[in-house]
C-alpha positions as CSV (number, residue, x, y, z in Angstrom):
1,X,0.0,0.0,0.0
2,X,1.4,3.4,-0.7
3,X,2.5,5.8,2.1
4,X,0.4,8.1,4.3
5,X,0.3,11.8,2.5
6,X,2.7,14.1,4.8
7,X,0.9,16.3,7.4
8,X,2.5,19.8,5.5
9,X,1.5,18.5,1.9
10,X,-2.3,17.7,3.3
11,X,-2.6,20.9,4.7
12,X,-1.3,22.8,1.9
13,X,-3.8,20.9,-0.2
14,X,-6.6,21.8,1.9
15,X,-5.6,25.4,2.2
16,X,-5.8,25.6,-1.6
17,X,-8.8,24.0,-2.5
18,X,-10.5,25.6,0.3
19,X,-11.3,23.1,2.5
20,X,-11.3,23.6,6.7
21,X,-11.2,20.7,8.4
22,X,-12.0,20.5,12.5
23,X,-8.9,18.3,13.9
24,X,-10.9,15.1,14.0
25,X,-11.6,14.9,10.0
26,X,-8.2,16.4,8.8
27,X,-7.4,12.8,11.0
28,X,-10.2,11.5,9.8
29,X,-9.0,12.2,5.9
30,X,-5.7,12.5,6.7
31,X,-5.8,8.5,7.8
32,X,-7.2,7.5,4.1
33,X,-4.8,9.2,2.2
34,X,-2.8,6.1,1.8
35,X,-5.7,4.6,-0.3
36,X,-6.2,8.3,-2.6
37,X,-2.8,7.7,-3.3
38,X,-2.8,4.2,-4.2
39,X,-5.8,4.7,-6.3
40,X,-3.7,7.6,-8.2
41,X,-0.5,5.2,-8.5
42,X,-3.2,2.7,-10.1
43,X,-4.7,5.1,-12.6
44,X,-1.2,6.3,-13.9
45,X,0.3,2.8,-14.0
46,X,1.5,2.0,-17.9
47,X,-0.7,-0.4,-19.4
48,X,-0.8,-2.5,-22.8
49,X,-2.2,-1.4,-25.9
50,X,-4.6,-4.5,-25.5
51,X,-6.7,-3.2,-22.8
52,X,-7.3,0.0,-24.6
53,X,-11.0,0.8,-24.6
54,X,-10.8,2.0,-28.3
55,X,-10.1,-2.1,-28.8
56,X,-12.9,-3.8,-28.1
57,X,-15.6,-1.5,-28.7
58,X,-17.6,-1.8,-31.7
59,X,-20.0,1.3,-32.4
60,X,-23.3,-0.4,-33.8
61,X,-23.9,1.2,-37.3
């Protein structure tokens, strides 16, 4: 599983999207970042040409 995001970056994130957070949710979000970030190591992983959408779709005509 990837790491827990660092308390600074989290904070800065926050801050610039706007979001407060009482202590017990920035704990409460802080604890899941470990699975945001591997979701985002997932979706950037390289991947074979084969499992390219664009591949097995057929538009009906």
């Amino acid at each position: 599983m990837a790491e827990p995001m660092p308390g600074p970056v989290f904070d800065a994130l926050m801050a610039r999207a706007g979001i407060t957070l009482d202590p017990e949710g920035r704990e409460s979000v802080l604890g899941a970042t470990p699975l945001f970030m591997a979701l985002i190591e997932r979706l950037h992983a390289p991947r074979p040409v084969e499992v390219e959408p664009a591949s097995v779709f057929t538009p009906r005509r």
